[in-house]
N, C-alpha and C positions, 0 to 999 in steps of 0.2 A: 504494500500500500504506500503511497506516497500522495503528499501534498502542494498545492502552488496555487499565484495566485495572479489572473491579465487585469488588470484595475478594469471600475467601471464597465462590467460585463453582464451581462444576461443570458446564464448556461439555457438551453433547451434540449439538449440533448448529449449523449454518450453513448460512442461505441467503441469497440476494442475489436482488431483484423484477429486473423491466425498467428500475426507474429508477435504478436501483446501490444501494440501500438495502439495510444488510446488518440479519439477521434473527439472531439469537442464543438459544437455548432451551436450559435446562437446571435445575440445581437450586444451591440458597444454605443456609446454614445459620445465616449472621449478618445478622442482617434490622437492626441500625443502619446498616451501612454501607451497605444495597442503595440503588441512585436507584431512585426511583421517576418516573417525568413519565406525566402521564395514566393514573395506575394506575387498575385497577378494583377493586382490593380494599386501600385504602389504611389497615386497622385489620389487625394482626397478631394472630393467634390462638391465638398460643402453641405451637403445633409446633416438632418438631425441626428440619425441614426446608423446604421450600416451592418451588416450581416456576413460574421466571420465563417470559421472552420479551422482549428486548428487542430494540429498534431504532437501528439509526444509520444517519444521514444518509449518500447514497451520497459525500460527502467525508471522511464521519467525525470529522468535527470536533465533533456535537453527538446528543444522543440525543432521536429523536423522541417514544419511545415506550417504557416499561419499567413492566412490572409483574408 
């Protein structure tokens, strides 16, 4: 089990692949503080809001993927 924390977030959901990689989706409202690592849309648009997905490594010690 492990813990962390993307400021100013709103989880909806969790999932874990076959390789233990846990999957996190939901929405943010404070787009300084989000990680981004291999975003696909790394210019901010000026909304209220915005709709993530990130990834952590099945140790969770580091995030593979967040955008």
């Amino acid at each position: 089990m492990y813990a962390t924390s993307i400021p100013a977030t709103q989880g909806q959901a969790v999932a874990v692949d076959s390789n233990g990689n846990s999957y996190f989706v939901g929405y943010t409202s404070y787009i300084p503080a989000f990680p981004l690592v291999a975003g696909i849309q790394p210019t901010y648009f000026g909304t209220q809001e915005f709709a993530f997905i990130t990834k952590l490594n099945a140790a969770g010690t580091a995030l593979v993927d967040s955008t």
